[in-house]
C-alpha positions as CSV (number, residue, x, y, z in Angstrom):
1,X,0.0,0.0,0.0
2,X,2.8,2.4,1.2
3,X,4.3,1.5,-2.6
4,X,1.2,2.4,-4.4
5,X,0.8,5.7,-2.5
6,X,4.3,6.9,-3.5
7,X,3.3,6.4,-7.1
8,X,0.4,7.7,-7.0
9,X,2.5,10.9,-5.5
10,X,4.9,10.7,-8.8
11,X,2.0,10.3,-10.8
12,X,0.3,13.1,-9.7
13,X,3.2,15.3,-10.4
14,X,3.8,13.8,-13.6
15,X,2.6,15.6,-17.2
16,X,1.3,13.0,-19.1
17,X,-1.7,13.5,-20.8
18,X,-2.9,9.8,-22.6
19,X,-5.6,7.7,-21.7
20,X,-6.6,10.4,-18.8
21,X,-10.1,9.9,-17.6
22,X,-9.9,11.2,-13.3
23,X,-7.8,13.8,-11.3
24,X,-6.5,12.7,-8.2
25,X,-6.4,13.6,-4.7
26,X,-4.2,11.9,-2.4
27,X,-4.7,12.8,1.4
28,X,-2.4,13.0,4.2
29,X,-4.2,10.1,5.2
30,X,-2.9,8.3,2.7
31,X,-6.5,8.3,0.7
32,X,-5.8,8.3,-2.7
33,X,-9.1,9.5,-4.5
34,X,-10.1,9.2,-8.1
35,X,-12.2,12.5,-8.4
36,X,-13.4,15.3,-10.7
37,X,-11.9,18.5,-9.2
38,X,-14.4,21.2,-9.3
39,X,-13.1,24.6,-7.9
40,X,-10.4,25.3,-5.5
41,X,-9.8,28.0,-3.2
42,X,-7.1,28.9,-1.0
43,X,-8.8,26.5,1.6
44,X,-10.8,24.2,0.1
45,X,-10.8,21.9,-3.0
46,X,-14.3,21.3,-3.8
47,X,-14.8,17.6,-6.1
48,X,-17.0,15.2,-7.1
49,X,-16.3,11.5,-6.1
50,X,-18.2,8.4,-5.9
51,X,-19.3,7.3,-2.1
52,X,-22.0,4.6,-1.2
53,X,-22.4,3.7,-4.7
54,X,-23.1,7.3,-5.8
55,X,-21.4,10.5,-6.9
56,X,-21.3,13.1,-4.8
57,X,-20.1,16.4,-4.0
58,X,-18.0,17.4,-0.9
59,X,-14.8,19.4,-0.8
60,X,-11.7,19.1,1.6
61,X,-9.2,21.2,3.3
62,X,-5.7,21.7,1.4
63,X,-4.2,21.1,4.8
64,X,-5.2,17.3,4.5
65,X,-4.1,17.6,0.8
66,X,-0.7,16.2,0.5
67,X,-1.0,16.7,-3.5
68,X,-3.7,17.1,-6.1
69,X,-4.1,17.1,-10.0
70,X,-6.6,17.2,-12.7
71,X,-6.5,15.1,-15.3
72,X,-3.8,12.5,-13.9
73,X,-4.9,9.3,-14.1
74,X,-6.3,6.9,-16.5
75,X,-9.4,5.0,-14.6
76,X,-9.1,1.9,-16.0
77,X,-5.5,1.3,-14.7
78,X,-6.8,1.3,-10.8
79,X,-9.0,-0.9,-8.6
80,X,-11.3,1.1,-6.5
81,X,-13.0,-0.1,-2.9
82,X,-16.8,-1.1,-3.8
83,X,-19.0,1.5,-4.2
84,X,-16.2,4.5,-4.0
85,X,-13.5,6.0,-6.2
86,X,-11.3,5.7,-3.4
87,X,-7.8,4.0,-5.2
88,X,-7.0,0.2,-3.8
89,X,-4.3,-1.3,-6.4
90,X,-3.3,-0.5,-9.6
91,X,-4.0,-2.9,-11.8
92,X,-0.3,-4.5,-12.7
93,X,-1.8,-6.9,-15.8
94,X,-3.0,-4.3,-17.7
95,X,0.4,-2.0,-17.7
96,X,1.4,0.1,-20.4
97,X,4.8,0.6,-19.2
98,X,6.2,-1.0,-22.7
99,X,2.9,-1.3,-24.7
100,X,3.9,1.7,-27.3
101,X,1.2,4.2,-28.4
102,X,2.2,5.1,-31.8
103,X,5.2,3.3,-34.0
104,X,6.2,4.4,-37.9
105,X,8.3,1.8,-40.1
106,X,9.4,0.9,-43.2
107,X,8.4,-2.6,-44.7
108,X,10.2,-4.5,-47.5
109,X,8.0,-7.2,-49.1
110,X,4.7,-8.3,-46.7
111,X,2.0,-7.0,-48.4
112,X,4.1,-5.8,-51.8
113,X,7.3,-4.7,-52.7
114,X,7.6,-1.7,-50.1
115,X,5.2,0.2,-47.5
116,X,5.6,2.7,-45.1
117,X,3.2,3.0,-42.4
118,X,2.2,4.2,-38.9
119,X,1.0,2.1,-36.1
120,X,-0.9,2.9,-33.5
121,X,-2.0,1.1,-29.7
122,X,-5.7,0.8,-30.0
123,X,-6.0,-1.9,-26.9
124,X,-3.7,-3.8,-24.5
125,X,-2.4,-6.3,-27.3
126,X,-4.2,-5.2,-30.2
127,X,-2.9,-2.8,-32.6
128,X,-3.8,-1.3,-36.2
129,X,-1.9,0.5,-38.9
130,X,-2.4,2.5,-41.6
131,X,0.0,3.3,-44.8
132,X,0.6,3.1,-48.4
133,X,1.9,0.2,-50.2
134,X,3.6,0.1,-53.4
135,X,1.9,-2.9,-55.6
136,X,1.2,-3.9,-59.6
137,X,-2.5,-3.1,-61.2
138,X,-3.9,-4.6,-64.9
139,X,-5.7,-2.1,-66.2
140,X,-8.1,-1.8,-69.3
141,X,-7.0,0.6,-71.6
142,X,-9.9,1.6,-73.8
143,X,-7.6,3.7,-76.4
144,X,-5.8,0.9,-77.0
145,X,-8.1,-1.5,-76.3
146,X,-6.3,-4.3,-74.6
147,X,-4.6,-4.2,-71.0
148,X,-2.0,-2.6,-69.1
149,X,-0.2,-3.2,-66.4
150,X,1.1,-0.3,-63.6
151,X,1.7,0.2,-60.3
152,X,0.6,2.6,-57.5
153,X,0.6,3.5,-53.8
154,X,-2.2,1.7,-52.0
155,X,-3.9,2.5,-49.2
156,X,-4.1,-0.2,-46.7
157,X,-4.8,-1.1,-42.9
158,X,-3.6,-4.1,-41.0
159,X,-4.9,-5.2,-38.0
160,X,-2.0,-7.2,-35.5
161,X,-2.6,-9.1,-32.4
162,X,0.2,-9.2,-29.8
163,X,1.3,-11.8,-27.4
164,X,4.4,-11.7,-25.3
165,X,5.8,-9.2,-23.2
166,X,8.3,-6.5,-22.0
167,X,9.7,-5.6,-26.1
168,X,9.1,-9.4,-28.1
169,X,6.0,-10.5,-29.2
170,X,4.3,-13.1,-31.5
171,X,2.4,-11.3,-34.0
172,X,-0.9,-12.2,-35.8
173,X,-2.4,-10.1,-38.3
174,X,-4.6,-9.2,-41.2
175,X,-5.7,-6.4,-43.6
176,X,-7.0,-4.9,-47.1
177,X,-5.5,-2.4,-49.2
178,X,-7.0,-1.1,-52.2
179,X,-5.9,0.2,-55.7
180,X,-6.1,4.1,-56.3
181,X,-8.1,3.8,-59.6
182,X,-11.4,1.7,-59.8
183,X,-11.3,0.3,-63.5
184,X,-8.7,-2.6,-62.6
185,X,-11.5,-4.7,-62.1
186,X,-12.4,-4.8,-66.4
187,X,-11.6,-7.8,-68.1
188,X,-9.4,-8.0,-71.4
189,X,-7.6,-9.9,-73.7
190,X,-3.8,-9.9,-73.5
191,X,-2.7,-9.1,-77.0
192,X,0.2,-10.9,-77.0
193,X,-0.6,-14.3,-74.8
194,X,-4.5,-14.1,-76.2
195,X,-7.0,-15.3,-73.3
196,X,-9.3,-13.2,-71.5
197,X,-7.9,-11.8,-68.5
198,X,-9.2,-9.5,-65.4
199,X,-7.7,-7.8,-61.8
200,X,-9.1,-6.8,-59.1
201,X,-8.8,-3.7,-57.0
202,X,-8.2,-5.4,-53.9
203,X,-5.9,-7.2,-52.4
204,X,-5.7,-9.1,-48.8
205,X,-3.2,-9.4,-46.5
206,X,-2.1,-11.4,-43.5
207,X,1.6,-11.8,-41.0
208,X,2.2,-14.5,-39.0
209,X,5.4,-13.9,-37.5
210,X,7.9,-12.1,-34.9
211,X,8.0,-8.3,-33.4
212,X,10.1,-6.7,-31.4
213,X,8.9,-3.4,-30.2
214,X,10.8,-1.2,-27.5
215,X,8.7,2.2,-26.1
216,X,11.1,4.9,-27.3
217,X,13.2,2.6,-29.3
218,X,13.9,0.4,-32.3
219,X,10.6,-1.8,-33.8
220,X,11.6,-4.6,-35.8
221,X,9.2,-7.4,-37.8
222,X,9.8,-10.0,-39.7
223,X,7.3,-13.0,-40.7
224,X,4.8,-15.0,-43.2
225,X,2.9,-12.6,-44.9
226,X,0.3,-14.1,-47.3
227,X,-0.6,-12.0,-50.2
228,X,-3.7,-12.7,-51.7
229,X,-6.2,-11.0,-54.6
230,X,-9.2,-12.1,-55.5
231,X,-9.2,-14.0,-59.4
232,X,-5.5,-12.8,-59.6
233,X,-3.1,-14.5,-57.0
234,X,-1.8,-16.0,-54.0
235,X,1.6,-15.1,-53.1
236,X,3.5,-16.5,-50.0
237,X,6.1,-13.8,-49.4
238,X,8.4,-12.8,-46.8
239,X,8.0,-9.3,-44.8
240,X,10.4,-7.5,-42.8
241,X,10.5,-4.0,-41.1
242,X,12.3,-1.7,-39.4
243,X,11.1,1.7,-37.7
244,X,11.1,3.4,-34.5
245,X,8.4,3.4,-31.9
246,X,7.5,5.9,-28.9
């Protein structure tokens, strides 16, 4: 308990401002309270905080205050005794200390020759990025009359699920990205092969494979990364990244 209260002391003094739900109060009483601060005075800090099962308002003395702050903690972090906001234990499981918010990198092969995306935390263990990925396209030409092929910058998102802990993790994951221009989808005859042929404009992905992610540090990935597109292909390639998380 005395360990909790100390870092509930640091925390309160701290500047960090994600996943902040509650201010805190913590007495000289050692009452650390989960609260939405009000007003204050040069006496008094007047708050709302749950008691009996409901909120209520009340105030308290700064002279009991050993340190308060709005906006400080993140409510889901912290058990609370039954039917109050008063703080009982933080809950250890569910820790971001080196869960990342927000990674960039740079990825050769996985879901095409190159991408370059962002990566974001959206829940303990379970993350999504968006970014543009350079792939091949058929398309119809209608001045010429037969087919064409070029490539563009997709637009994609993945979806990855995490499991592991402190910086390496197993990584599962799948997504869609999509082709710039909506007439790959026409069917044609190759000129020079003959046969009728058509593409698609989207294409699936999937990883099955390693991460290593460090807060403030390096992110590395490499792994199986299925391609797939619908009446075109399935490729079996080989992904691997490098970028920087924080």
């Amino acid at each position: 308990m005395k360990r909790l209260f100390y870092t509930l002391i640091l925390l309160s003094l701290a500047t960090s401002s994600y996943g902040q739900h509650y201010d805190l109060i913590i007495t000289s009483d050692r009452d650390s309270i989960a609260c939405h601060i009000d007003s204050i005075t040069d006496t008094h800090v007047y708050f709302e905080m749950k008691s009996g099962g409901n909120w209520i308002n009340t105030k308290i003395e700064k002279a009991y205050i050993v340190n308060y702050k709005q906006n400080a903690i993140d409510k889901n972090l912290f058990v609370f005794k039954e039917g109050t906001t008063y703080i009982e234990s933080s809950k250890q499981q569910i820790s971001t200390e080196n869960k990342p918010g927000v990674a960039v990198f740079f990825e050769l092969g996985g879901k095409g020759f190159y991408s370059a995306n962002i990566d974001f935390r959206i829940k303990n263990s379970h993350r999504l990025s968006i970014g543009l990925t350079e792939l091949d396209y058929d398309y119809f030409d209608e001045a010429k009359g037969y087919g064409t092929q070029t490539s563009h910058l997709s637009p994609g998102i993945m979806y990855y699920y995490l499991k592991g802990n402190k910086t390496s993790y197993f990584e599962f994951g799948l997504g869609i990205s999509t082709s710039p221009r909506l007439n790959v989808n026409y069917k044609y005859v190759d000129p020079i092969e003959g046969g009728e042929y058509s593409d698609h404009p989207l294409s699936l992905h999937g990883v099955l494979g390693y991460r290593y992610q460090k807060q403030n540090g390096l992110l590395f990935r490499i792994g199986f990364t299925p391609f797939y597109r619908p009446r075109v292909w399935f490729l079996p390639l080989i992904g691997i990244s490098l970028g920087y998380s924080w």
